[in-house]
N, C-alpha and C positions, 0 to 999 in steps of 0.2 A: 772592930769590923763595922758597925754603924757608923763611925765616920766617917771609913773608907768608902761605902756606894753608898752614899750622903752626897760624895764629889759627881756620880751620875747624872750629869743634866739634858738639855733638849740638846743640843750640839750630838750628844753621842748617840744622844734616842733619832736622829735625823738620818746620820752616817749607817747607823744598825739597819735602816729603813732602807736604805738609797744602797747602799754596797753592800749588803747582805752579811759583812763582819764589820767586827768590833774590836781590833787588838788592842788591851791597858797594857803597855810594859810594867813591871815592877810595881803592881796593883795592890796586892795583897802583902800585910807586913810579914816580914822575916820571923818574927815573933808568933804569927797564929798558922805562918809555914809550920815552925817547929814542931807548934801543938798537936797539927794535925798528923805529921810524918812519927810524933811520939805515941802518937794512938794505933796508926798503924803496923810502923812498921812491927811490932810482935806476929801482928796475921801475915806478914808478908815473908816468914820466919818459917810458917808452916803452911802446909798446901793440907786441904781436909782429907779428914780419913776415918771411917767408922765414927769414932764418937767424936772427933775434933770438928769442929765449927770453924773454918780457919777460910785460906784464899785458896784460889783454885787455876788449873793450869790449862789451857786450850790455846792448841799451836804454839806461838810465839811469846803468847801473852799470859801474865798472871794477875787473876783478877782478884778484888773483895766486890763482888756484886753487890753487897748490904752494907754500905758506910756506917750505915743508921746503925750500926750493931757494933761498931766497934771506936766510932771520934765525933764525941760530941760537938770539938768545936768543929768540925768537919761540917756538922749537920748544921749549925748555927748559923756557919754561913751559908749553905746553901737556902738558908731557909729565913735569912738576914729580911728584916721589914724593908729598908731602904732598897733591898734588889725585887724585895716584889711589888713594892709599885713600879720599880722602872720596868719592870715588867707588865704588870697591870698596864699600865699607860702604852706599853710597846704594840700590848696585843687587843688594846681598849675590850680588857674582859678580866675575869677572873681568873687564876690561871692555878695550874696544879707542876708538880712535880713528878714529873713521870720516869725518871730513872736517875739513878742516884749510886755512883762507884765509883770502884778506882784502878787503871789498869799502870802496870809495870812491864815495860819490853823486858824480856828474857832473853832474846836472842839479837845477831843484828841483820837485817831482812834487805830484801831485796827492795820493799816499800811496797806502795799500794796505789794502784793507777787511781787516775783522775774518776772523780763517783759522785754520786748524788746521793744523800741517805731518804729513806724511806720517811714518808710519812710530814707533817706538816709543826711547827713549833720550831724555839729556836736550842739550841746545842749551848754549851757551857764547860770550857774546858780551862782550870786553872794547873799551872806547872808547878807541878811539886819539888823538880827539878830541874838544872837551865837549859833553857830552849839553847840547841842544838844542832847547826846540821850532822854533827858526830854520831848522837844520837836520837836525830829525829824530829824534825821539826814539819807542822803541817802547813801547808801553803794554800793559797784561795785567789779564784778568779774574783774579782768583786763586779759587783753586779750581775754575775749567772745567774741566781738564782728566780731574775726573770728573761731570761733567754729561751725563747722557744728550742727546744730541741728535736731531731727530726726523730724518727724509729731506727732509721737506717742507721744513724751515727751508732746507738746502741750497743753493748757487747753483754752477753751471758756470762755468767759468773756461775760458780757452781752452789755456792749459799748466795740464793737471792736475797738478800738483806738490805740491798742498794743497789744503784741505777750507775752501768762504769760506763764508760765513752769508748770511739776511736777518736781519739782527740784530732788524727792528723787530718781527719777527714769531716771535722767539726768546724763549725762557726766559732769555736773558744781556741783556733791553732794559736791565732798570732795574740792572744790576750797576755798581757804580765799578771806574774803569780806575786801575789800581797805574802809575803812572810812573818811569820812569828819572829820579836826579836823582844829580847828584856831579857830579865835574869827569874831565879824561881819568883814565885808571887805572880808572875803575868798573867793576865786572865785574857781568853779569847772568849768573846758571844759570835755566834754564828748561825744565819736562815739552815734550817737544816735541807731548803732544795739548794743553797751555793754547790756551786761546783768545787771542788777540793781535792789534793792528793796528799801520800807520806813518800817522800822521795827518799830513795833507796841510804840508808844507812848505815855504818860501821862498828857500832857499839852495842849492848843492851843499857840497861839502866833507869832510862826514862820513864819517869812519873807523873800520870796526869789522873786529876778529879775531874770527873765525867759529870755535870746534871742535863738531864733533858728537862724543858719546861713544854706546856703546852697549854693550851684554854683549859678552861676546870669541865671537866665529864668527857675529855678525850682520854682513849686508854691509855693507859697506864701499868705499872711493874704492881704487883704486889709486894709493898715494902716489908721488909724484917725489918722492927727496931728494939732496942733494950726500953724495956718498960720505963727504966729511970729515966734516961734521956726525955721522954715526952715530958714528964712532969718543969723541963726545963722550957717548955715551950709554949707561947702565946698561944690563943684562940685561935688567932689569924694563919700564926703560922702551921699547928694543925692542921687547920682546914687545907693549905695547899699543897700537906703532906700526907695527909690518911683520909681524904675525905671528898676523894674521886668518885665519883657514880656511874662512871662506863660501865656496860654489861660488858667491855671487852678488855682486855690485859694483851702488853706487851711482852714478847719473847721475852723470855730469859735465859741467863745462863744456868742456872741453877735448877735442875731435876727434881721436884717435889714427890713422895715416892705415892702420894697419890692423886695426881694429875703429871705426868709424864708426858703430854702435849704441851705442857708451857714452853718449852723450849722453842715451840714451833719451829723456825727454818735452824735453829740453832740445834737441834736435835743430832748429838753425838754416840756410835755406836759405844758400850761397855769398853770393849778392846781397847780404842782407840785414845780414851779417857788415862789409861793402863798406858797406853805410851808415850803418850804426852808426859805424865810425872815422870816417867824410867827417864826420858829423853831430858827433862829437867834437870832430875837429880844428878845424869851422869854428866851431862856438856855444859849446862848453862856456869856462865862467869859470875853474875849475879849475887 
């Protein structure tokens, strides 16, 4: 893994700057895929329950919100020296780790209109499995992410989590969409204001590792990690992993049973929770 974003230079740090993503096809080897999907998949095996620690299921998707807790080499790489200075350099600052998972489509969806994610830093998204328009693959305006956008273009969502468009009535109608293409290993970096969508799909399947990055003392997730795993990790890397100083934390998926506003807009009724797994365990292909 240090060899592989070792290969990171000014060229890509230019294009991440200027177009707002970054597509590596075939980035990551086949080899530290393995390791990683061999750490997981046991949690993706089980959805939590009373005393299981395991993944968890909301709508479509099945998540492990805490990597840190279950694939070291998982964490290694997100947490690889060579990707944090090309980060350091990216965001000429110190930079943290502000979320850190892995989701699984369960179902196959209708997609997900054109949106903007909340909040400032850039997104990190490697395929654990092959990019797809079968099952799903994300596309990106390049350059939106400095496009003024109007109010009016706007649309309401009902979990404000992100900023969606009417695209047809938008300055981004006539732009081409950049697509994902490689095989698993591809890694995408992306502005988290690019503009982006998941166009509608026919399969479940699909598996991607999630990292958010962002300057160091912007909030950040409260990580869970296995006490071992740290002792595997540098000073350095520490620091951009547990040693955020925000008085503020991002949403989570995950319900602490005493702070129950973390979820913030992610905030899901009991019931609903309850049918999400029924609806898993009875339909999903997966």
């Amino acid at each position: 893994m240090q060899e592989t974003f070792s290969k990171l230079n000014q060229t890509h740090l230019d294009t991440l700057r200027e177009q707002g993503v970054l597509v590596l096809p075939d980035f990551i080897s086949e080899q530290t895929i393995s390791l990683i999907k061999k750490d997981t998949s046991p949690w993706l095996e089980k959805v939590g329950f009373n005393n299981r620690i395991s993944s968890l299921i909301i709508g479509n998707n099945q998540w492990i919100e805490h990597v840190g807790m279950c694939s070291l080499a998982a964490l290694k790489l997100a947490l690889d020296e060579n990707l944090i200075r090309f980060l350091e350099d990216y965001f000429e600052t110190s930079v943290a780790l502000g979320s850190f998972s892995l989701q699984r489509k369960i179902f196959p969806e209708k997609g997900i209109r054109l949106h903007s994610d909340r909040g400032e830093g850039l997104s990190v998204f490697l395929y654990l499995t092959n990019p797809s328009e079968k099952t799903g693959v994300t596309e990106f305006i390049k350059t939106s992410h400095t496009t003024e956008i109007k109010e009016s273009y706007l649309l309401k969502n009902a979990i404000d989590d992100a900023a969606y468009i009417d695209i047809e009535k938008s300055p981004l109608k006539s732009k081409p969409f950049k697509k994902t293409i490689g095989n698993k290993g591809t890694l995408v970096m992306f502005h988290r204001g690019i503009w982006h969508q998941l166009p509608k799909f026919q399969a479940p399947g699909r598996e991607i590792l999630m990292m958010q990055y962002f300057q160091k003392d912007s909030p950040a997730k409260d990580h869970l990690v296995k006490n071992s795993f740290l002792q595997s990790l540098s000073k350095r890397q520490s620091e951009v992993y547990l040693s955020n100083c925000s008085s503020s934390s991002l949403p989570s998926l995950v319900e602490f049973g005493s702070d129950p506003e973390a979820m913030g807009v992610y905030k899901i009724p009991a019931w609903k929770m309850f049918v999400y797994v029924l609806r898993y365990k009875l339909i999903s292909k997966v």
